[in-house]
PyMOL commands that place a pseudoatom at each C-alpha (Angstrom):
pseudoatom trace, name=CA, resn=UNK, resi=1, chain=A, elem=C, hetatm=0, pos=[67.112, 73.374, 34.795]
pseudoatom trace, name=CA, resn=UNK, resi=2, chain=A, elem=C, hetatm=0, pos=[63.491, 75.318, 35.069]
pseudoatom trace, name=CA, resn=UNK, resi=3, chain=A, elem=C, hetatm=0, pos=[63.438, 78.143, 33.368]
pseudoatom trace, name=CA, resn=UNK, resi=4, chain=A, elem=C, hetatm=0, pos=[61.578, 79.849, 36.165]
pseudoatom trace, name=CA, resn=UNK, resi=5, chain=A, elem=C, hetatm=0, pos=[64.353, 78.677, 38.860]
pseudoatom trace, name=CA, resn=UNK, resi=6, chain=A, elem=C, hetatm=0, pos=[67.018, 80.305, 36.976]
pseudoatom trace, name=CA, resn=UNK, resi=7, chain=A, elem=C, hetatm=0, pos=[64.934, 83.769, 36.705]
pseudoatom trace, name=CA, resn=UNK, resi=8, chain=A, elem=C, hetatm=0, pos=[63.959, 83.658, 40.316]
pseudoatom trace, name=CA, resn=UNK, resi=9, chain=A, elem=C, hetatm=0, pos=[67.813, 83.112, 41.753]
pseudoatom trace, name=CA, resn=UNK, resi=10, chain=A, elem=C, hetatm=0, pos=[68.864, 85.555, 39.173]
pseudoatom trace, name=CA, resn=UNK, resi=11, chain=A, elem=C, hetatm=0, pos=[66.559, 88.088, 40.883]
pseudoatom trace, name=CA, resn=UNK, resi=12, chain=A, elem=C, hetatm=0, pos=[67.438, 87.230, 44.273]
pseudoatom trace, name=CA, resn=UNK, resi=13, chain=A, elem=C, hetatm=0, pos=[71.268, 87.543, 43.927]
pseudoatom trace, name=CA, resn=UNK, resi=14, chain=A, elem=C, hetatm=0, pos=[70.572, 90.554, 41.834]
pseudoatom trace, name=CA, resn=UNK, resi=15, chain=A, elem=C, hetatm=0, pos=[68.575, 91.855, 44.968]
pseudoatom trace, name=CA, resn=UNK, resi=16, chain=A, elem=C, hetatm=0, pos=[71.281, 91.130, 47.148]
pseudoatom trace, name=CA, resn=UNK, resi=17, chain=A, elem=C, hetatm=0, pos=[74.060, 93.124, 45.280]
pseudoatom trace, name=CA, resn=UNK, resi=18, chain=A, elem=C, hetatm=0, pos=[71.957, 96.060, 43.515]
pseudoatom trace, name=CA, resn=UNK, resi=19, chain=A, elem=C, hetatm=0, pos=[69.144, 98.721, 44.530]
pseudoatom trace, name=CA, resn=UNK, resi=20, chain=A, elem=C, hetatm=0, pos=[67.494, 98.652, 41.159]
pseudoatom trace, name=CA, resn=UNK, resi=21, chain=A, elem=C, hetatm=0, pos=[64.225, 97.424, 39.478]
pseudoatom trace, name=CA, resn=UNK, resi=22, chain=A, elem=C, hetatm=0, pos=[65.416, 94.000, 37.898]
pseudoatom trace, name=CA, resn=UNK, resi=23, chain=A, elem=C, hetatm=0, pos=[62.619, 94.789, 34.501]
pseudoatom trace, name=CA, resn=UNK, resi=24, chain=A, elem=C, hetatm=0, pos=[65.250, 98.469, 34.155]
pseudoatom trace, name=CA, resn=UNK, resi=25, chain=A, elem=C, hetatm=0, pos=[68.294, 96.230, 33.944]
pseudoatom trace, name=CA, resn=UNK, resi=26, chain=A, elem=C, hetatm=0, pos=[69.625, 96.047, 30.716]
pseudoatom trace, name=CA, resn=UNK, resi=27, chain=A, elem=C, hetatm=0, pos=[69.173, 92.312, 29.337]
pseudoatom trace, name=CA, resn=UNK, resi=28, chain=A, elem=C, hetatm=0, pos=[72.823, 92.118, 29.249]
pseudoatom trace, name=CA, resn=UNK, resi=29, chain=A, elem=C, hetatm=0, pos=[73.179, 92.918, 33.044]
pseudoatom trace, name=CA, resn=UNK, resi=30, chain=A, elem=C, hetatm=0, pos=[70.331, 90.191, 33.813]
pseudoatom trace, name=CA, resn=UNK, resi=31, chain=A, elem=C, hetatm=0, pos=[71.747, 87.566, 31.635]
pseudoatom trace, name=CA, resn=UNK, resi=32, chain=A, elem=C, hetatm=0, pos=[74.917, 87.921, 33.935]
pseudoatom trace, name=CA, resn=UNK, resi=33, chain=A, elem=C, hetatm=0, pos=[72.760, 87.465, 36.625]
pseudoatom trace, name=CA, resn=UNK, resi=34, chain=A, elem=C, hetatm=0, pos=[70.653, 84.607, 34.933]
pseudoatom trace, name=CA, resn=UNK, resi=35, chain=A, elem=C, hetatm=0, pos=[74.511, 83.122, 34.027]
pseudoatom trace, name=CA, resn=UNK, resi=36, chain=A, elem=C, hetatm=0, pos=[75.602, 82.839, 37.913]
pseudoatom trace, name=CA, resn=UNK, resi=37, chain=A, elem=C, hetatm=0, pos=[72.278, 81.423, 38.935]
pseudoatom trace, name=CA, resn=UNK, resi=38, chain=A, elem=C, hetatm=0, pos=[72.791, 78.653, 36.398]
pseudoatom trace, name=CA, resn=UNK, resi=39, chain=A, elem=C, hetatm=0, pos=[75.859, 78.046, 37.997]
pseudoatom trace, name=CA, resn=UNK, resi=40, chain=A, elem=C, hetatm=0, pos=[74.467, 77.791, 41.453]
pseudoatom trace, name=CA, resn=UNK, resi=41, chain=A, elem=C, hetatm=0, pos=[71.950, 75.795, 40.675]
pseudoatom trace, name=CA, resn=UNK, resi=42, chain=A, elem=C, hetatm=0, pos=[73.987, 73.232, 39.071]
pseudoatom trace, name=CA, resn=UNK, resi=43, chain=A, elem=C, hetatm=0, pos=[76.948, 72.913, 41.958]
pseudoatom trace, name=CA, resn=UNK, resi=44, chain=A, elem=C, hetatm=0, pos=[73.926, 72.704, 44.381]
pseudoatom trace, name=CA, resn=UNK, resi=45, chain=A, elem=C, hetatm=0, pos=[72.434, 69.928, 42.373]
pseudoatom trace, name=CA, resn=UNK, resi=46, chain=A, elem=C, hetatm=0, pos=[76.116, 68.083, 41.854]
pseudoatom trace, name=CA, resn=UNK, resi=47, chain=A, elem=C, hetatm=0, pos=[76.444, 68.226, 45.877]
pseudoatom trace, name=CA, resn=UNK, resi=48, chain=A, elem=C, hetatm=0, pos=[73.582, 66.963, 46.509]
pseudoatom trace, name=CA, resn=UNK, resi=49, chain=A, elem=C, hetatm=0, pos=[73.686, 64.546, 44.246]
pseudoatom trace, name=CA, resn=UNK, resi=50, chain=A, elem=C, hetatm=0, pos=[77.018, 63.371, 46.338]
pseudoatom trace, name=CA, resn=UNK, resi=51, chain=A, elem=C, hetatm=0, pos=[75.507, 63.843, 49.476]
pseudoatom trace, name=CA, resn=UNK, resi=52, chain=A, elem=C, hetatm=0, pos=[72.797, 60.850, 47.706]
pseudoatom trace, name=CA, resn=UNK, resi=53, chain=A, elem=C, hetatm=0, pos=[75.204, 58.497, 46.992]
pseudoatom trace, name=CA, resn=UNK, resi=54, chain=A, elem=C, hetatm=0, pos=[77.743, 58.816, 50.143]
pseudoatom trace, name=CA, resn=UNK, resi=55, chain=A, elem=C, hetatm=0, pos=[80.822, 60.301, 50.651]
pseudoatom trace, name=CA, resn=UNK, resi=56, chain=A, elem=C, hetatm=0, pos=[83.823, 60.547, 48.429]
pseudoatom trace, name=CA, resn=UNK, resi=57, chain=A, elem=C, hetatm=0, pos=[86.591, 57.865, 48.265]
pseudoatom trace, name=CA, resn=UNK, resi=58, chain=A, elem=C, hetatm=0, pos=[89.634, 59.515, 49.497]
for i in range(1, 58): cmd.bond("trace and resi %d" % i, "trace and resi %d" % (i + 1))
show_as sticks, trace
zoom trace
């Protein structure tokens, strides 16, 4: 994962759920951010990596 895509999806779901500055956060409140965007990233890149090689034998 890119360093820079993590920070960047951090900020935008922190944008989405806070009125804040994202540089006044406390580093402990963006690293919870930083946390979920690694998640996202990573199921978006596992479903698209099934979406690549067809669908799922049921």
């Amino acid at each position: 994962m890119i360093r820079n895509q993590v920070e960047l999806v951090a900020q935008a779901f922190y944008a989405a759920e806070c009125s804040g500055e994202w540089q006044n956060e406390p580093e402990a409140t963006r690293e919870r951010f930083r946390d979920c965007a690694r998640t996202a990233i990573a199921t978006l890149n596992r479903q698209m990596a099934q979406l690549r090689t067809g669908p799922a034998e049921k």
